[in-house]
C-alpha positions, 0 to 999 in steps of 0.5 A: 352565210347566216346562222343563229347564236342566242337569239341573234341571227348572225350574218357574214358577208364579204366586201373588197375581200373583207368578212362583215359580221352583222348580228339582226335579232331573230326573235320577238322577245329579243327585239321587244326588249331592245325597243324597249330599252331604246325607248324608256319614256314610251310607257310613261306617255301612254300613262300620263293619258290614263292608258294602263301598260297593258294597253301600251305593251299591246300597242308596242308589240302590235308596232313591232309584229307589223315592222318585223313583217313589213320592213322588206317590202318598202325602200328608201332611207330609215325615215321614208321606211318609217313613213311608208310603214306608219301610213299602212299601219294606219290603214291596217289597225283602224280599231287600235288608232279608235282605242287610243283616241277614246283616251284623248290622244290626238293623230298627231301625238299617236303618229309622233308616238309611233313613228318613234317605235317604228324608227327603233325597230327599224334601227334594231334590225338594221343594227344601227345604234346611236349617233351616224353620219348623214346626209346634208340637212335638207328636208326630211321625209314625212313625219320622221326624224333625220339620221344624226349628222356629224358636223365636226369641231371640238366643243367644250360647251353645249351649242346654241343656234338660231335662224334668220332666215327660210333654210338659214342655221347659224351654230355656236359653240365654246372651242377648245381656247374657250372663244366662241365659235361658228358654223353656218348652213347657207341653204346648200352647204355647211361652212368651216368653223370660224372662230369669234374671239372672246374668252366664255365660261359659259355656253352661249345663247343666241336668238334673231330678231330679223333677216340677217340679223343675230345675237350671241350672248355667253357668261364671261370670265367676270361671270356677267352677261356678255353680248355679240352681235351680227348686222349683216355685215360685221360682227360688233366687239363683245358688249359687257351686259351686267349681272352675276350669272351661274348659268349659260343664257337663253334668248328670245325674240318676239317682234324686230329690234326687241331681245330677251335674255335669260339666266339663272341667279346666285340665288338660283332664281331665274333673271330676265333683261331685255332689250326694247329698240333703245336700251337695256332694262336692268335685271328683273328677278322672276323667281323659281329654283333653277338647276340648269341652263334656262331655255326660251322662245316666242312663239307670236308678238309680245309672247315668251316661253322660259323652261328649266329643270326644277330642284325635282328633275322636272321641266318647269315653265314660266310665261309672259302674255304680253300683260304679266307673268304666269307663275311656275308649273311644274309639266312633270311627266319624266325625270330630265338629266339636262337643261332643255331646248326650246323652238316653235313651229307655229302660233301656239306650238311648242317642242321641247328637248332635253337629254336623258339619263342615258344621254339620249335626246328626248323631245315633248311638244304643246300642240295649242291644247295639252302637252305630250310624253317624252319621246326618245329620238336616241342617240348618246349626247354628251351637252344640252340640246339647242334647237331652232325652227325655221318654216312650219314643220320644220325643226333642227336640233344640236348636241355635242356628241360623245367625240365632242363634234357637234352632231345635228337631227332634223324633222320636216 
């Protein structure tokens, strides 16, 4: 039975003798400003190409119009939806798509751009909001994201992750007796959660540098460095690294048996140690004002990334090219309520995550020639994200969910 309430259409149904209420919005308006609420950075991508919000409310409501028509006719999961209703959006609105790319947008970016618009829409008359549980993560259809997976486990930090191999993920995270912990996907099925002693006062960072082979790090109770490591066999006892660190570390890797690690200093700069096959190099202090967690990754031999969130609520980005480092740039483009998250998909590519106000997960990406909006992937995190790609396309992202479980989003 359906009947309409103050701009909702309200469903009952019955199930094993149980009456479900479902509410669905019924009108336009209704369903504009729920899109617009679950994607607060949409208007400031658009800006941040020249495109007044004119043009991008046009955009908005040509989407929204187009899913409130079409969102019957496809089946299958919300993404094959998505995916299936933004490949015929396409074919239909040909002068929209020749209108953003007078303004530079890239398909990529527009496809992106929209598919996160189609995706809200989608959730809104479905009435699913926030973090769900999904499906193993296998590979995900289309352009579009995952379902949020529950994975379990209490943490009391934010996780980290890294891959070693194609389908490979290892997951870390502090537990509630503060040692670190690990859950792994083996290309079929997640593990338990197995516990790695220790005693941490940070997150932890974790990186690979080759085939069954990984590197934890984590700020100990003496506030420096500390270091675990995987060699295929055994985990080795926790290494005491040095430094004084008022950050939980990043680490990258670009080439075998090399790691970089990253924190941020007493002086709020951030420091880098590295490892170069032999021994460890002391401290170098290379600068800025930190106010969180650094992230880093390579992205090719003898290339690193680093970003944080600067004094003004802003993603910074500093890199090495294999002959120095660049100096700080501030990427503006939105306000970040957390540290962020970095991994590549490919040779000069990067996608970037980070949480918002709203505790929602938000990714950019560097496609080789300029850096995108914020977008909003939703859900309501309660850490910052850690993300890690294992094969062209594909991306796996963490965060610790409001239950404190580790929840997982993946694309590709």
């Amino acid at each position: 039975m359906k009947t309409s309430m103050s701009g909702w259409e309200i469903e009952e149904t019955v199930h094993n003798g149980q009456i479900r209420i479902r509410r669905h919005p019924n009108n336009m308006e209704q369903i504009m400003g729920l899109v617009e609420m679950d994607l607060p950075e949409y208007y400031r991508n658009f800006q941040s190409y020249g495109i007044q919000r004119a043009i991008a409310q046009w955009v908005l409501i040509s989407v929204v119009t187009y899913v409130l028509r079409n969102s019957q006719v496809y089946s299958g999961s919300i993404n094959q939806r998505a995916s299936q209703i933004l490949q015929n959006f396409k074919k239909d609105n040909g002068m929209l798509y020749n209108v953003l790319h007078g303004y530079g947008i890239s398909g990529d970016a527009m496809d992106k751009m929209l598919t996160a618009v189609i995706l809200t829409a989608l959730r809104t008359l479905g009435g699913t909001q926030g973090p769900s549980p999904g499906p193993a993560p296998g590979p995900g259809p289309g352009a579009g994201w995952s379902n949020w997976e529950n994975l379990g486990g209490i943490l009391t930090s934010s996780p980290a992750v890294a891959s070693w191999q194609s389908n490979r993920l290892d997951v870390f995270g502090r537990g509630q007796n503060h040692s670190l912990c690990h859950k792994w996907w083996d290309g079929k099925q997640w593990s338990d959660w197995e516990d790695l002693s220790g005693i941490l006062s940070s997150s932890p960072g974790a990186v690979s540098w080759g085939p069954n082979r990984i590197d934890v790090f984590a700020v100990g109770q003496n506030r420096a460095l500390w270091h675990k490591w995987w060699d295929g066999r055994r985990w080795s006892d926790w290494e005491d690294l040095g430094g004084v660190l008022l950050s939980a570390p990043a680490a990258a890797s670009w080439q075998s048996n090399r790691l970089d690690v990253f924190g941020v200093g007493e002086n709020q700069a951030l420091w880098h140690k590295w490892w170069d096959g032999n021994h460890w190099s002391d401290w170098e202090n290379l600068g800025g004002i930190i106010t969180s967690p650094p992230a880093a990754v390579s992205w090719g031999p003898n290339r690193i990334d680093v970003f944080g969130r600067g004094e003004n609520s802003m993603l910074w980005h500093k890199w090495w090219d294999g002959k120095r480092w660049s100096d700080w740039e501030d990427l503006k483009g939105g306000a970040i309520a957390s540290g962020p998250a970095a991994a590549s998909t490919g040779r000069n590519k990067l996608e970037i995550f980070s949480k918002d106000v709203q505790n929602q997960l938000l990714y950019r990406t560097w496609n080789g020639n300029r850096w995108s909006g914020w977008q909003s992937l939703g859900g309501l995190i309660t850490s910052d994200p850690a993300a890690v790609s294992w094969g062209a396309g594909r991306m796996d992202v963490f965060a610790r969910g409001q239950n404190s479980h580790l929840w997982h989003i993946w694309q590709g």
